[in-house]
C-alpha positions in Angstrom: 24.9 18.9 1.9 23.4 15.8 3.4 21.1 17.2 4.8 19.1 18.4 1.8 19.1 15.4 0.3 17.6 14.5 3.2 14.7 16.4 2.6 14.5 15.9 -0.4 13.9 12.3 0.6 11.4 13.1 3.1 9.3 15.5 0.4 9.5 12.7 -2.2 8.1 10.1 0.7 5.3 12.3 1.7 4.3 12.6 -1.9 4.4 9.0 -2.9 2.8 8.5 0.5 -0.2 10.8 -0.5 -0.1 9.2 -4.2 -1.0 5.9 -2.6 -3.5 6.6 -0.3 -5.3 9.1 -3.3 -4.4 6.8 -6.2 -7.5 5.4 -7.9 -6.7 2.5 -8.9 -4.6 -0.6 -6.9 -1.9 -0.1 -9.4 -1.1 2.9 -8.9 -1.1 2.3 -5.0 1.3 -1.0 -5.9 3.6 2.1 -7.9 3.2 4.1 -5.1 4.6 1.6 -2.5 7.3 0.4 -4.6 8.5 4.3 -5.3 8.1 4.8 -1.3 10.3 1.6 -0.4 12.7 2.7 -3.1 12.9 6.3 -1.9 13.3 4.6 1.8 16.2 2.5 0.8 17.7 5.9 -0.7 17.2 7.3 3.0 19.0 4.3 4.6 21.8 4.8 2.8 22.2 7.7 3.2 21.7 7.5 6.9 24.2 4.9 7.0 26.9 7.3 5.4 25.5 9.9 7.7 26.1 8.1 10.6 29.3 6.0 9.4 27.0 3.0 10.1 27.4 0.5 7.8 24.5 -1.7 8.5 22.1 0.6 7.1 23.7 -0.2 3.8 23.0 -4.0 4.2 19.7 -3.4 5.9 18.7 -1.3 3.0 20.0 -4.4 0.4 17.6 -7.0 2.1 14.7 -4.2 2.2 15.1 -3.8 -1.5 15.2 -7.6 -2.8 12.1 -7.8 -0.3 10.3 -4.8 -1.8 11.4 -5.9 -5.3 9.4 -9.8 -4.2 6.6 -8.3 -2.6 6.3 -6.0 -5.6 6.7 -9.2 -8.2 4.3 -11.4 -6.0 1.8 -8.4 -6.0 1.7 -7.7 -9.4 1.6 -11.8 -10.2 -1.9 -11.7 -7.9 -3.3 -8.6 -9.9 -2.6 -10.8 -12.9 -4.7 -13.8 -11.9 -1.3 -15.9 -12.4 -1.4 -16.4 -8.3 
């Protein structure tokens, strides 16, 4: 059972991979990354309940906040307000 929701991780990275690097305008490439390092963070978790590693878990916790930042600081530069 994990193991398709493994792949449907990896399907949902490829196509938010290919939605950023097609994506017409920066904003959608800025959606793009955020839904590919929020679909990541999926996949470390569930890695880390794959593997009964638990520091995938709090690997995937620091990778959020800093996607969540990077994503805030991003969008804060699109603005002008940077």
């Amino acid at each position: 059972m994990i193991w398709i929701f493994l792949g449907i991780v990896l399907i949902a990275s490829i196509l938010a991979a290919i939605r950023g690097v097609l994506g017409p305008t920066a904003s959608d490439r800025i959606i793009a990354l955020d839904n590919l390092t929020t679909i990541t963070t999926a996949g470390l978790v569930l890695l880390g309940y794959l593997f009964q590693r638990y520091i995938y878990i709090d690997v995937s916790l620091i990778y959020g906040v800093l996607s969540f930042v990077g994503v805030l600081t991003l969008a804060r530069y699109m603005e002008g307000g940077l």
